[in-house]
C-alpha positions in Angstrom: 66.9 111.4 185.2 65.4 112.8 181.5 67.4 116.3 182.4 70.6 113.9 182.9 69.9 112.2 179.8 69.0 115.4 177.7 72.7 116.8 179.1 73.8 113.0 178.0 72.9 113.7 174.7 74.0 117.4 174.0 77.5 116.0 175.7 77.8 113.3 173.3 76.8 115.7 170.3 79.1 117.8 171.3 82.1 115.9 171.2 81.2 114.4 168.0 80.9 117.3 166.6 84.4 118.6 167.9 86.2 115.5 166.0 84.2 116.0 163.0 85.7 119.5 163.4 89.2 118.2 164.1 88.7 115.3 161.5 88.6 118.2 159.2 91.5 120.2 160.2 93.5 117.2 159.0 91.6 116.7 155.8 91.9 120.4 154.7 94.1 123.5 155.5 92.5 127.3 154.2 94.8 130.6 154.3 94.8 133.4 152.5 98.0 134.1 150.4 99.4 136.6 148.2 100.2 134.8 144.7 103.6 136.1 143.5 104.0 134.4 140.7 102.5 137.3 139.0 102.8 140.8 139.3 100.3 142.7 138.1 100.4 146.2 136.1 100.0 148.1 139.6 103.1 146.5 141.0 100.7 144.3 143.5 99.7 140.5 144.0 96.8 138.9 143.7 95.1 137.7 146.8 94.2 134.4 146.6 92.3 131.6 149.0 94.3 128.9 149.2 92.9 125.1 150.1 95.3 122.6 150.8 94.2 118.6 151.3 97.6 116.5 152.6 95.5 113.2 152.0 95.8 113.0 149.1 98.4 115.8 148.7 96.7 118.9 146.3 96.7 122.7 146.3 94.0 124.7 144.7 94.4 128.5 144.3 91.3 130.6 144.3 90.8 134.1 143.5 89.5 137.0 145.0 89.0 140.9 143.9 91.5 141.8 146.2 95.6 142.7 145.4 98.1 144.0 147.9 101.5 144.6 148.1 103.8 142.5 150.1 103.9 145.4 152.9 100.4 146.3 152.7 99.1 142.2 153.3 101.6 142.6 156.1 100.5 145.6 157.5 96.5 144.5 156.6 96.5 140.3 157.2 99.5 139.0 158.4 100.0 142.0 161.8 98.4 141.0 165.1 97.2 144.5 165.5 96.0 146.0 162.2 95.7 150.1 161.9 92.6 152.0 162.0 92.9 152.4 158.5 93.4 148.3 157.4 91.0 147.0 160.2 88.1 147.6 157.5 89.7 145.5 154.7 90.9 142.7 157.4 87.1 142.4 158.6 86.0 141.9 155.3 89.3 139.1 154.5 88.4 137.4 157.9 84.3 136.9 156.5 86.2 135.6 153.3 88.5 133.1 155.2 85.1 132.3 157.7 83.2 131.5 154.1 85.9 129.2 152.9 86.1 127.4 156.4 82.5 127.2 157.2 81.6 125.8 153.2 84.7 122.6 153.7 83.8 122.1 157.3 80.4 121.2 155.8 81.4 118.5 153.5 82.5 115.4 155.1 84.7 113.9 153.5 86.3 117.2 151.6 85.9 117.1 148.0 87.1 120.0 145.4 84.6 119.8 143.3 81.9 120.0 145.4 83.9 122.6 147.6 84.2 124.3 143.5 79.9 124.3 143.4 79.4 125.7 146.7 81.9 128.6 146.2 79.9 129.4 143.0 76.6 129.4 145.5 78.0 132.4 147.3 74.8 134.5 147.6 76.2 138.0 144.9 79.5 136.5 144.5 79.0 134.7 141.0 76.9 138.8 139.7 80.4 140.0 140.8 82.0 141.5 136.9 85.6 142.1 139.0 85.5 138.4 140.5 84.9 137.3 137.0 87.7 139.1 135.3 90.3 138.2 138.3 88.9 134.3 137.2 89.3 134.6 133.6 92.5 136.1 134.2 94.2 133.3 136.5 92.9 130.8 133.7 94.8 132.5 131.0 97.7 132.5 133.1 97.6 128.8 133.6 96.9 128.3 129.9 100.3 130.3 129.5 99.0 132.9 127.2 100.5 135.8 129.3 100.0 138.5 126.4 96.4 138.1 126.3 95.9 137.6 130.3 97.7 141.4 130.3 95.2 142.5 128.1 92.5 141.5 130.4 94.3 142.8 132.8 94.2 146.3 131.4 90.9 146.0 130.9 89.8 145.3 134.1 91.9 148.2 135.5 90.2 150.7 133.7 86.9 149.7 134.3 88.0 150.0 137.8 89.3 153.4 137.4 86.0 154.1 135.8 83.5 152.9 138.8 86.1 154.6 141.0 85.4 158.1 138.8 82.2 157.5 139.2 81.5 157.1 142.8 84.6 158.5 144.5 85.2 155.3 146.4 87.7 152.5 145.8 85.4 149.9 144.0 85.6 146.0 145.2 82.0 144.8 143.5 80.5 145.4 140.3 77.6 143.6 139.7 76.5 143.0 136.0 72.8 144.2 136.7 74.7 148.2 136.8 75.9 147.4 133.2 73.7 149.0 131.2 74.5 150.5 127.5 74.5 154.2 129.0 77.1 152.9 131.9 78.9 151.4 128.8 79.0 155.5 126.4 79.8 157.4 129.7 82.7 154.5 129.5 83.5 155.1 126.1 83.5 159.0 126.5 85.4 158.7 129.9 88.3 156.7 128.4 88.2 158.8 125.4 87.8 162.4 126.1 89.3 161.9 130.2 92.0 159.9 129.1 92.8 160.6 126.1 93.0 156.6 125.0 92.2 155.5 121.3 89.2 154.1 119.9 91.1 151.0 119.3 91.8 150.8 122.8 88.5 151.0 123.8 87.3 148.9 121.5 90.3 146.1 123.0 88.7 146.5 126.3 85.1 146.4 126.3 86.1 143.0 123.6 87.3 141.6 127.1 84.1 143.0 129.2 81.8 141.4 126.6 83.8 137.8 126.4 83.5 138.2 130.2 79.7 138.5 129.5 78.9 136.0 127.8 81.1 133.3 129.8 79.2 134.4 132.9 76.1 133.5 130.3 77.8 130.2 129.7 78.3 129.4 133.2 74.5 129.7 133.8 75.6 132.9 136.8 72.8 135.8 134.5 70.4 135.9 132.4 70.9 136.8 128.6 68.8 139.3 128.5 71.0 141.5 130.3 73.4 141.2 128.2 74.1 145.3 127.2 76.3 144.8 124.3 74.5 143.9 120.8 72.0 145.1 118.2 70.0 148.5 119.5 72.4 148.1 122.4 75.4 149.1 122.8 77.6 148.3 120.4 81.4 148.5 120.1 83.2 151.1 118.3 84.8 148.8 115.6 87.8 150.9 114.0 90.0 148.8 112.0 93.9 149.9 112.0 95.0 150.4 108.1 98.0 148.0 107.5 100.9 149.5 106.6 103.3 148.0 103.4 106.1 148.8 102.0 105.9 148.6 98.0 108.4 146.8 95.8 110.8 150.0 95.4 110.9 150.5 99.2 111.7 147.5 99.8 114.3 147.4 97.9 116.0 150.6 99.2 115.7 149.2 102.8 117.5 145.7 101.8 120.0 147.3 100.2 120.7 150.2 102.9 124.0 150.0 105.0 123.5 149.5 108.9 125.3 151.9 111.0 125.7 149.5 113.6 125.4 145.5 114.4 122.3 145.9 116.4 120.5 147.8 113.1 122.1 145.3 111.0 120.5 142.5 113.5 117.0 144.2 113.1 116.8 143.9 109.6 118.6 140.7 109.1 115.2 139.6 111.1 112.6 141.9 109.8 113.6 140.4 106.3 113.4 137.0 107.8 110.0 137.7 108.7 109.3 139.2 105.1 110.2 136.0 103.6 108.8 133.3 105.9 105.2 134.5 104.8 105.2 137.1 107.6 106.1 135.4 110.3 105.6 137.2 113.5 108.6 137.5 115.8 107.2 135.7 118.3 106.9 132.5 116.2 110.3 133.1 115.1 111.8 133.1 118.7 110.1 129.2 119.3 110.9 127.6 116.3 113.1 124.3 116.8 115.4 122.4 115.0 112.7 119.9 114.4 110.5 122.8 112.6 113.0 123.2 109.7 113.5 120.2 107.6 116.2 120.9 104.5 115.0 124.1 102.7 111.3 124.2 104.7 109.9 125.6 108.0 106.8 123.9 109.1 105.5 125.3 112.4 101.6 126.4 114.2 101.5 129.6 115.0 101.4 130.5 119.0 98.3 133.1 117.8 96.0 130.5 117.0 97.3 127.1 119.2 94.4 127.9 121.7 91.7 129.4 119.4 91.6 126.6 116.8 92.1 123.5 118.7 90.0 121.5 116.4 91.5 122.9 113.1 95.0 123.4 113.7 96.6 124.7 110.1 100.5 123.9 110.3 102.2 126.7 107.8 104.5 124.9 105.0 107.2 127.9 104.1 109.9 126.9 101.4 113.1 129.1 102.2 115.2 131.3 99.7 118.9 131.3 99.9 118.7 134.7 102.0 116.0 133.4 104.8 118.7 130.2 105.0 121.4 133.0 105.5 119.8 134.8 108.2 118.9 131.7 110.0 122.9 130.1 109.3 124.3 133.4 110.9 122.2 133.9 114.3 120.9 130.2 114.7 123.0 128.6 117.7 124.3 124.9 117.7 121.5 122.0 118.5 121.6 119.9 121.2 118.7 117.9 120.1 115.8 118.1 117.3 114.0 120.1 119.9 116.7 122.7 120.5 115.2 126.4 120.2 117.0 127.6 116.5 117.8 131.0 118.1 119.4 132.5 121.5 115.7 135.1 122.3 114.9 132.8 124.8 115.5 129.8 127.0 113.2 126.5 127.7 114.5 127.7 131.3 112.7 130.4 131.4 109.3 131.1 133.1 106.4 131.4 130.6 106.2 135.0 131.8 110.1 135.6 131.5 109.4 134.2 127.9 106.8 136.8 127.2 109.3 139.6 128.6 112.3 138.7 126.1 110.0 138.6 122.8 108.4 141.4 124.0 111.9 143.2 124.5 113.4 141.3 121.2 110.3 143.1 119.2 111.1 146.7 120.5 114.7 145.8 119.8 113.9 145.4 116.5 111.9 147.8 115.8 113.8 150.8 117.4 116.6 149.9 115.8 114.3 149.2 112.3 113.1 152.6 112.7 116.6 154.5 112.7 117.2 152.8 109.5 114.4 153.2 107.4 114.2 156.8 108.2 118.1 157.1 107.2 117.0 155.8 104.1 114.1 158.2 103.5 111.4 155.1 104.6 108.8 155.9 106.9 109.7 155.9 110.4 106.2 154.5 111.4 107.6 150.8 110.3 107.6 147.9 112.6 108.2 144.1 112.5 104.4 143.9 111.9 104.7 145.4 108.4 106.7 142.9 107.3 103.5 140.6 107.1 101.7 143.3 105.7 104.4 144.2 102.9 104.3 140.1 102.2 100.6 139.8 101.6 100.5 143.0 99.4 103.4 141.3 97.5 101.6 138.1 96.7 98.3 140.0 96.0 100.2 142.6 94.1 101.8 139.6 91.9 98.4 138.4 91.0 97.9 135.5 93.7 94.5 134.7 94.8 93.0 135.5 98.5 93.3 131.4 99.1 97.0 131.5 98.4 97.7 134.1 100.8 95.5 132.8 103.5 97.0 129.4 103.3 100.5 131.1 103.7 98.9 132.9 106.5 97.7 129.9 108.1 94.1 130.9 108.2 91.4 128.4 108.4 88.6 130.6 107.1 88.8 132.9 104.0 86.8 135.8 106.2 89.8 136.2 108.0 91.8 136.6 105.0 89.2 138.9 103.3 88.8 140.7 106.7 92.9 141.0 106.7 93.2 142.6 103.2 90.1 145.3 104.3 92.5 147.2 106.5 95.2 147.8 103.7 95.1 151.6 102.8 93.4 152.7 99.9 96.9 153.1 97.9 97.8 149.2 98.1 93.8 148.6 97.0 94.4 150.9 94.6 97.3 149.3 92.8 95.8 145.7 93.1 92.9 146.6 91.3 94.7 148.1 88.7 96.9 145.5 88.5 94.3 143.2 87.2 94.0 144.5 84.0 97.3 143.3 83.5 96.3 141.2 81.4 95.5 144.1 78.7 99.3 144.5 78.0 99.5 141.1 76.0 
């Protein structure tokens, strides 16, 4: 009778347990999925764990450290009978899918958030650098700031390449524990003297592996004290680019030169527009709207700093002269509303990443075509739109205006950033500013 009972008992738990399980199949639904919305620099997909609740109805993409191409996640997850060669990567995909489904099948009722904690709880998952990046990554995409999420991007990819030099295996984990500042100067000489990148690049991406640092530090997932970057550390190369200008004579020659072609004559009809809206950057240029120019004034926040300065957003105030009116009269195309784009470079249709791809393309437009030109005209070749900020602020400094003038036509919050913006200009434009100041010994 107590043996019957017992069996009673485990019977009863049993199928309770079953409709918990099957309560749960209709409460959540986890996959794994490739994430083509974006196509990273290695012409792959991120792998991402998908959880889907129908009651109520939400999606959450999560990432992983893994990316595939469509044919290899066919050939790897989606085949019934994997190769030799994939049947090590699908083992280690199935424990991640089994992690997912055994962390919701634990919490009755499903709930994201706490789904969000345990995922964090993942015994080494959260000491993972490459599971970090791939996070910070997909938040920058969903912030839309596509430039900067490339940069990362990049970053992440040659640390990769690094580990991978390293160990002569394909790397999937980095812990930050293997960070140390010798790890980070065999870096430095690897991407320096092994391939032949820049100090300046370097300097970008170990900017990224430090950010990524210190938000793991945020997040509570290591201690500070391993932090490897910082005072008797290891501490980033810090070379500053010298900003190029063109000086009052050049700039002369190149406004008065003769295009050989419509697209040169484009190229400068913009670089000039850039040179007199305080330096504008194209990309600001391509969103501005109707309701960003009222009579003979643009007011407008740049895309730079919409993210950074939330809590001090600067608008920019710039008064136009009958040629910047010109410019924008003859390439400006008819509004449809106050919130009409004032130029054809790209289309509220468009994806935020298709956005990205046409300023990008716009910029090298004009500056191939800038290039051709100036050197025609015995100008440097080496100019770009980006010297058309440059040859603005030398102008303004050059004419005697103070560092608070040209940082409030910059848009800059803080006079650092103003003072650290006129430390890069070369020693010629420093030069003539200082002597410029004993201008007033002519009187």
């Amino acid at each position: 009778m107590f043996i019957m009972h017992f069996c009673m008992q485990i019977v009863c738990k049993c199928i309770i347990f079953v409709y918990i399980l099957k309560d749960m199949e209709k409460q959540v639904f986890i996959s794994l999925v490739l994430d083509k919305r974006y196509e990273k620099a290695n012409k792959k997909y991120p792998l991402k764990l998908r959880v889907f609740t129908p009651e109520p109805r939400r999606q959450k993409l999560y990432p992983t450290i893994y990316d595939f191409t469509e044919k290899e996640f066919q050939n790897i997850w989606l085949t019934s009978k994997p190769t030799k060669e994939h049947r090590s990567i699908r083992e280690k995909l199935q424990a991640l899918e089994k992690m997912a489904l055994d962390k919701a099948y634990n919490l009755v009722p499903f709930d994201f958030e706490e789904f969000d904690k345990s995922l964090k709880t993942v015994k080494g998952d959260r000491q993972n650098v490459l599971l970090k990046y791939q996070e910070q990554i997909d938040r920058l995409k969903l912030l839309d700031q596509i430039g900067t999420a490339q940069l990362y991007e990049l970053s992440l990819k040659s640390i990769m390449a690094f580990v991978t030099n390293l160990t002569g295996k394909e790397v999937h984990k980095l812990f930050y524990r293997e960070i140390n500042p010798l790890w980070l100067e065999r870096y430095e000489k690897y991407m320096i003297e092994a391939m032949h990148r820049s100090t300046t690049t370097v300097s970008m991406y170990l900017r990224c592996l430090r950010a990524i640092f210190h938000n793991a530090i945020a997040d509570k997932e290591i201690d500070p004290e391993i932090l490897p970057f910082g005072k008797n550390k290891y501490l980033i190369p810090n070379y500053k680019k010298v900003k190029k200008a063109l000086n009052k004579a050049q700039l002369k020659i190149l406004f008065e030169s003769k295009p050989n072609n419509p697209e040169q004559e484009k190229a400068k009809d913009f670089w000039f527009l850039s040179f007199f809206c305080n330096g504008m950057n194209l990309k600001d240029i391509a969103l501005l709207r109707y309701n960003n120019l009222q009579d003979d004034k643009l007011t407008f926040l740049r895309a730079k700093t919409k993210n950074t300065t939330k809590q001090n957003q600067k608008p920019i105030t710039i008064y136009l002269n009958q040629i910047a009116k010109e410019i924008i009269d003859r390439y400006s195309i008819t509004a449809e509303s106050p919130k009409s784009l004032i130029f054809p470079i790209i289309s509220d249709h468009d994806s935020e990443i298709i956005k990205f791809n046409k300023i990008k393309n716009f910029t090298r437009f004009v500056n191939q075509n800038l290039k051709v030109l100036a050197a025609k005209n015995g100008i440097t070749d080496e100019i770009s739109s980006y010297w058309a900020r440059h040859s603005f602020a030398t102008s303004l400094i050059r004419s005697g205006k103070s560092m608070e003038v040209v940082g409030e036509a910059f848009g800059h919050s803080d006079k650092k950033t103003t003072q650290n913006y006129f430390a890069g200009f070369d020693d010629d434009t420093k030069k003539t500013i200082s002597n410029d100041l004993m201008d007033f010994l002519d009187l």
